[in-house]
MIZAKOL-215383 format. One record per residue (C-alpha): x, y, z. Coordinates in steps of 0.05 Angstrom, whole numbers, plus 5000, padded with zeros to 4 digits. Example, Ala and Ser with C-alpha at 12.3 -4.5 7.8 and 13.67 -1.06 7.14 Angstrom:
! MIZAKOL-215383
(atom (5246,4910,5156)) (atom (5273,4979,5143)) 
! end
This chain:
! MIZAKOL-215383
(atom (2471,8822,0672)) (atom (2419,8770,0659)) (atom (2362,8807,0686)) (atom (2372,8870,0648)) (atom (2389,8830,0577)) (atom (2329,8793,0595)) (atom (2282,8851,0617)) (atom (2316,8900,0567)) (atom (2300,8835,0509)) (atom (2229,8840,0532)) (atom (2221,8910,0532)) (atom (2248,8913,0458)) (atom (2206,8857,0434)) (atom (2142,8900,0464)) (atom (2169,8954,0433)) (atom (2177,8922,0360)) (atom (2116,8892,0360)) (atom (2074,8945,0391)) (atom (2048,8899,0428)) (atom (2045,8904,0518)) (atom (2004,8853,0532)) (atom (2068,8822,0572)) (atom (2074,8870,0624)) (atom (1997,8873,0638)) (atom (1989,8790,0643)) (atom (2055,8769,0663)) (atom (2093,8776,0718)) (atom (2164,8760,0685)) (atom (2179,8836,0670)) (atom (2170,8851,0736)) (atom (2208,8791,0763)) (atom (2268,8814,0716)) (atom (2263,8885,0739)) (atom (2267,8864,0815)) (atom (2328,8818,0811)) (atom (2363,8865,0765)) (atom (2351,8919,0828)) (atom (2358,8872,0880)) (atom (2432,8847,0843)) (atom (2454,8921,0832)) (atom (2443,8939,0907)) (atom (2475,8878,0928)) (atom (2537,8900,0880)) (atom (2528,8966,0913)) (atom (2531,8942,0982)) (atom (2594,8887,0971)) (atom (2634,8939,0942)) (atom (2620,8995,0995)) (atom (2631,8939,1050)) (atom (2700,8923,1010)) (atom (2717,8997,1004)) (atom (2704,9004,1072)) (atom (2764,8949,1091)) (atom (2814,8957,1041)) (atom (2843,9010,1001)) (atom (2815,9032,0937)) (atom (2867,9022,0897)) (atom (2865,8948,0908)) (atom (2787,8941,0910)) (atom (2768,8981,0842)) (atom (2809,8945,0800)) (atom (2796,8874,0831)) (atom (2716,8891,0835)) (atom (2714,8920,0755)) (atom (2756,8866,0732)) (atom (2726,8803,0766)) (atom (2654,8835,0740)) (atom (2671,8849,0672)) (atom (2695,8774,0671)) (atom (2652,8745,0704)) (atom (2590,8778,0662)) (atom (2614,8753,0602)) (atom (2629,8681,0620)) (atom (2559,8689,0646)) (atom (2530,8726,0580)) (atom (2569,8669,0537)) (atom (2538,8607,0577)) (atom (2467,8636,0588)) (atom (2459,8656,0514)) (atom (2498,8607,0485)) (atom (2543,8659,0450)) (atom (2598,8618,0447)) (atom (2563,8575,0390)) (atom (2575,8642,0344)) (atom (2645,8647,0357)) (atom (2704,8616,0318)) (atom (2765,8583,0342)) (atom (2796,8642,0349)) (atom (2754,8684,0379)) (atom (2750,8637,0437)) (atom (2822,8635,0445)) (atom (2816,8709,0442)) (atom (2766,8714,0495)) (atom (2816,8669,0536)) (atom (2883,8709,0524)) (atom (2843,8779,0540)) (atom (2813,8748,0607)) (atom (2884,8719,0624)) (atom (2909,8790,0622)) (atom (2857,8825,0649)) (atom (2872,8766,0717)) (atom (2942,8775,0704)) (atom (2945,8850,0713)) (atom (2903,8856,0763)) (atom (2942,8800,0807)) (atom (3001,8841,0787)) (atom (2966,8906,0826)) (atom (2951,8871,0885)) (atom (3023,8842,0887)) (atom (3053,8904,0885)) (atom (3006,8940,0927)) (atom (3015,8893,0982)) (atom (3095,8889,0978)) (atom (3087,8974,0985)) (atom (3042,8955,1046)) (atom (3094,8905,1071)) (atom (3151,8961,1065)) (atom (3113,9015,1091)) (atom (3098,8970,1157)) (atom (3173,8944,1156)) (atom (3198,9024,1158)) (atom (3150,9034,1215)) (atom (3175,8981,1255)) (atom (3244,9004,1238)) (atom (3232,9073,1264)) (atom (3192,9051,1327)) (atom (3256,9010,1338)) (atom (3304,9064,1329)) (atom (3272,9118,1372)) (atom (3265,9064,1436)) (atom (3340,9041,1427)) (atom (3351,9118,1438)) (atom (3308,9127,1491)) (atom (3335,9068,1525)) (atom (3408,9082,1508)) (atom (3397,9154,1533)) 
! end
């Protein structure tokens, strides 16, 4: 998020002004434009490697939610955005990423206890067809 606010901030500033000279003498564009790639591949590759463990019905969820969080906690600390916002927009900001965790901790819970039954009801079976084979 950082590097694309920051390289998208540049770009609109060159833009504006009509003015390039940035991305011919400085490297900081470029810089930006790298780690925003380099961070989105990275995303890329952590969620693929998730997906590739766990079931997508737990990973989508957890993955959007802890990003969208996370990116603006980041967005308010790194450009001080939190000095614009009243008292009740920060307790706002609180309640909405308390039920956004809430929710999604909700998922997983019940996901897992359907994993939990699922496996329970297997073992129950498997135990029920050797107790006939054995009694048989």
């Amino acid at each position: 998020l950082i590097f694309a606010k920051s390289l998208s901030e540049i770009v609109n500033n060159a833009i504006t002004t009509n003015n390039f000279q940035d991305f011919t003498t400085s490297s900081l564009p470029y810089f930006f434009l790298l780690g925003m790639i380099g961070t989105v591949l990275a995303q890329y590759h952590a969620l693929n490697t998730a997906l590739s463990k766990f079931d997508a019905l737990i990973v989508v969820p957890v993955y959007q939610s802890f990003i969208n969080c996370f990116m603006t906690a980041t967005a308010l600390l790194f450009f001080q955005e939190y000095k614009y916002m009243s008292s009740f927009d920060g307790v706002m900001y609180s309640v909405g990423i308390t039920i956004t965790l809430c929710g999604v901790a909700l998922l997983v819970i019940q996901h897992t206890n359907e994993i939990q039954n699922n496996n329970n009801n297997r073992r129950q079976n498997r135990n029920l067809v050797t107790n006939e084979e054995g009694s048989g």
